[in-house]
N, C-alpha and C positions, 0 to 999 in steps of 0.2 A: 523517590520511593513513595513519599506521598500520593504522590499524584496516581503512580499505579495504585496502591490501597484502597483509595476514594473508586477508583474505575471499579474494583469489583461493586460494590454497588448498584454502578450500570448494569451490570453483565447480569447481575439476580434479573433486572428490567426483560432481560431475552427471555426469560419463561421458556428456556429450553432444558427437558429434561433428563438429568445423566441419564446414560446408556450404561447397560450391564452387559449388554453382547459385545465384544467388542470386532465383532466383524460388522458394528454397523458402527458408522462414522459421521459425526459433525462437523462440519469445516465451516470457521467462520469467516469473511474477510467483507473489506466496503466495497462498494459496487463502482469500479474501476474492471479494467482487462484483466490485471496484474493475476487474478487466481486463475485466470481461462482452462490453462492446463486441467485445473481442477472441475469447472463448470463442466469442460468435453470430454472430462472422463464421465461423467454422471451421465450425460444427454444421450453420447454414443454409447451409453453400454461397458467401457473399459474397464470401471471399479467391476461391475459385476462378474462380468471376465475373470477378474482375480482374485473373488469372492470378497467383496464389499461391498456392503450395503451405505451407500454414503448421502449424505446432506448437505447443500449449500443451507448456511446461516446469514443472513444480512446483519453487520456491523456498522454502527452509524459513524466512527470516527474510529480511527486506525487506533490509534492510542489506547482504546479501550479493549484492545484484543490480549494482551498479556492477563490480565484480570478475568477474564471471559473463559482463557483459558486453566485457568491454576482455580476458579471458581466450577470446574467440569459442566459447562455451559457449553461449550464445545470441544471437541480431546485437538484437534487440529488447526491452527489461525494461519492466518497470511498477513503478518506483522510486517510493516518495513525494516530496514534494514538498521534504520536508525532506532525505532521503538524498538526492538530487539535488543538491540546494545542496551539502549537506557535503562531495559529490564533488567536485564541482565547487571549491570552495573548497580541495580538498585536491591540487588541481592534474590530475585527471583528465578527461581530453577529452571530455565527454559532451554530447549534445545531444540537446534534445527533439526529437522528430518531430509529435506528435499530442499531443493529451486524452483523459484516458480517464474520472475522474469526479471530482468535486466537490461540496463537503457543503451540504445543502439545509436548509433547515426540514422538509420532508419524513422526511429520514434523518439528521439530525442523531441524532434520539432511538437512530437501533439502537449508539451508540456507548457505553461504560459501563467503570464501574471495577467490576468484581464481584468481591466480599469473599465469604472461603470461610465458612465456616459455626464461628460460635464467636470470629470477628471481629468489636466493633462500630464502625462508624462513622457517626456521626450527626450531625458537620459535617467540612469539610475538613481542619482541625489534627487530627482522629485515626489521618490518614495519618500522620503522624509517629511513626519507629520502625520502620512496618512495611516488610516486604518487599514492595514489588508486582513482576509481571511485566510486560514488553512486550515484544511482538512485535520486537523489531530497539532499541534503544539509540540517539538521534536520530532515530529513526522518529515518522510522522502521529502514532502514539496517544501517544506519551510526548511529543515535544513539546508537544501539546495540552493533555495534564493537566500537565506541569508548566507553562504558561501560565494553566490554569485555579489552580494551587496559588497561585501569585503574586497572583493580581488576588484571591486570597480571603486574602492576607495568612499564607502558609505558606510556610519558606522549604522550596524542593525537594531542599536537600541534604541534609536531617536524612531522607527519604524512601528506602530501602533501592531504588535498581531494580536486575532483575534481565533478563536474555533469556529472554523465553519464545515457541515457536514458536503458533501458533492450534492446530495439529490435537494438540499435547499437551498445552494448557489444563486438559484438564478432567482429564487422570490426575493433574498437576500440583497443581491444587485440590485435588481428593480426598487426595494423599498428604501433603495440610499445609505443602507445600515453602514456598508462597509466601501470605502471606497477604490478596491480592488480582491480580486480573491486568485487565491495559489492553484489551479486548475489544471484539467487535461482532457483531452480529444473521451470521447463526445461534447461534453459539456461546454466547452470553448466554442465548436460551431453550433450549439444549441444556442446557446447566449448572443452571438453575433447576429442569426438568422433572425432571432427575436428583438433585434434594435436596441441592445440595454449599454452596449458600449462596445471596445476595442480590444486589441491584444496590447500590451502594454511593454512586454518583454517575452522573449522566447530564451531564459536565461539557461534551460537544460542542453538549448544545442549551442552555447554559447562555453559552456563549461564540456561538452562533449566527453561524457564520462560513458564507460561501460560496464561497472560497478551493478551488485544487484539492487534490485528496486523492492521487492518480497522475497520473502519465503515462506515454507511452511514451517512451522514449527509444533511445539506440545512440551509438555512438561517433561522435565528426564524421567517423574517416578513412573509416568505414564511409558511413555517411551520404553523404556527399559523392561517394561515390564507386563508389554505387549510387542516382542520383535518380531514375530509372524506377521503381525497388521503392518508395521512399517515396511515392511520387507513388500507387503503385496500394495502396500498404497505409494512406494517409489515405483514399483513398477507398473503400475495406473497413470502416473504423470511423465514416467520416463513416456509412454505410449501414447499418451495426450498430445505431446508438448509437439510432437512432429505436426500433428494434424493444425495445432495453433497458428505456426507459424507458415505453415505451406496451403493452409486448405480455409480460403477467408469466408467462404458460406456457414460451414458450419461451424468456425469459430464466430462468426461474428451472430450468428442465431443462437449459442448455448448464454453469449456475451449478453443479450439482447435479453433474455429469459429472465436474467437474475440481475439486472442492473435498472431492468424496466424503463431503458431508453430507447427512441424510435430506431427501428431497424436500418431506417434508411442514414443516420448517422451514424451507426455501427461500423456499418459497412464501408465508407466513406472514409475511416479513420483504423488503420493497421493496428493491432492489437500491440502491447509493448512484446517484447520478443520472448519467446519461454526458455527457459534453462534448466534441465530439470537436477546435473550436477551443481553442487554446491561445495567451493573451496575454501578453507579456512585464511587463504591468503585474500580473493576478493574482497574480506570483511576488511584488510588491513586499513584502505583507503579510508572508510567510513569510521574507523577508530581515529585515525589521527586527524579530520575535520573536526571531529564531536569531542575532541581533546582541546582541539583550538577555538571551539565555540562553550569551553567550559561545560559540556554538557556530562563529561563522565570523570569521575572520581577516587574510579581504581584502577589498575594495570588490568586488563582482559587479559586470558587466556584465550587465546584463538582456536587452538586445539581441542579445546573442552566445550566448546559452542558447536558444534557438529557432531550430531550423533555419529560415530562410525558406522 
């Protein structure tokens, strides 16, 4: 709960201003695939189609989206699965609205632990010792590998983690800070192209889950008390999510716009897969990991985490 409290702080940092209309919408999320749905509603026109006037917001560490949002910095986030819970757990009123994506046999693979250059690691126990980064602390990619650390017989405390945002990965790498970080497609072939080191582990197609990876969420008071805007901003991502997953030009040019990675490793690397239903049983999975990695501290209601 802390930890979320400290984050609004951050979120004053976005100097973004509440909105009083609220057919116009902020959506905030880090610059990964994971909100695409959302990016190719904005680019092609589809919020507007359903009269919204919408925003991508750039969020520098996932974690800080719960904060971001219950501080009306954004009315809509693309939390992980796991930050979500932890909110939620930590008594913050948040509610899903929508899916946004979900890891695949497909995309499993662009997910990796890439070890800087001068690090060897050639099974799982030689994480031990080092420093790795991730994106957000509770977030998808450190959950996962420390999930992945466990079932390979590695206990995850002896494992250094650290916060690292994606778009300063790779200065990161290069300056030795960290000697591995919790990453995914783009930034994996960016980092390799550039000579800074290896893939280390591919621990997401290893674990081969299908589980979601975001969604969108907002607050209930918000939610509730705005259901015309949900109603027409599900049906902007329900209409997104086809283009995402079927049509890689233009998802990979709205991807490219708001994550300000080169287009031609965009394109290179399949977006994670869009979902735009969200079931209160997919969350089941992710409750009982973040039970066994002590991360939550009450019984969830799975029910009451999905807006109807």
């Amino acid at each position: 709960m802390t930890r979320f409290l400290a984050a609004a702080g951050v979120a004053a940092v976005l100097s973004v201003s509440p909105v009083h209309a609220q057919n116009k919408i902020q959506i905030g999320c880090t610059a990964t695939s994971d909100c695409a749905s959302a990016m190719v509603a904005i680019d092609e026109g589809i919020f507007k189609k359903h009269g919204l006037d919408a925003e991508m917001v750039l969020i520098g560490i996932n974690s800080n989206i719960p904060a971001a949002i219950l501080s009306n910095s954004i009315h809509v986030g693309g939390p992980t699965s796991t930050v979500f819970l932890q909110a939620a757990d930590g008594g913050l009123d948040l509610v899903a609205v929508a899916g946004a994506s979900v890891m695949s046999p497909v995309t499993n693979g662009n997910v990796s632990a890439f070890v800087r250059n001068g690090v060897v690691i050639n099974e799982p126990k030689d994480f031990i010792g080092k420093k790795v980064g991730a994106p957000g602390l509770g977030a998808f990619l450190h959950v996962l590998f420390v999930k992945w650390l466990v079932e390979k017989g590695v206990d995850p405390k002896k494992v250094n983690f650290v916060e690292v945002t994606f778009p300063t990965m790779m200065d990161i790498v290069k300056s030795g800070s960290v000697d591995a970080v919790l990453t995914a497609e783009p930034f994996v072939t960016r980092m390799t192209n550039a000579g800074l080191g290896s893939v280390g582990a591919r621990y997401a197609v290893e674990l081969a889950r299908t589980e979601p990876i975001i969604f969108y969420a907002a607050s209930r008071e918000w939610a509730e008390k705005n259901p015309d805007t949900i109603k027409k901003f599900r049906a902007a991502i329900a209409e997104a999510a086809p283009v995402v997953n079927n049509d890689r030009d233009k998802a990979s040019t709205s991807i490219q716009k708001f994550t300000k990675q080169p287009i031609e490793l965009v394109k290179a690397t399949p977006p994670n897969r869009s979902e735009p239903i969200l079931k209160p049983e997919q969350l089941a999975w992710w409750i009982e990991i973040m039970a066994t990695q002590k991360m939550l501290q009450s019984k969830l209601d799975l029910n009451k985490l999905i807006l109807k």
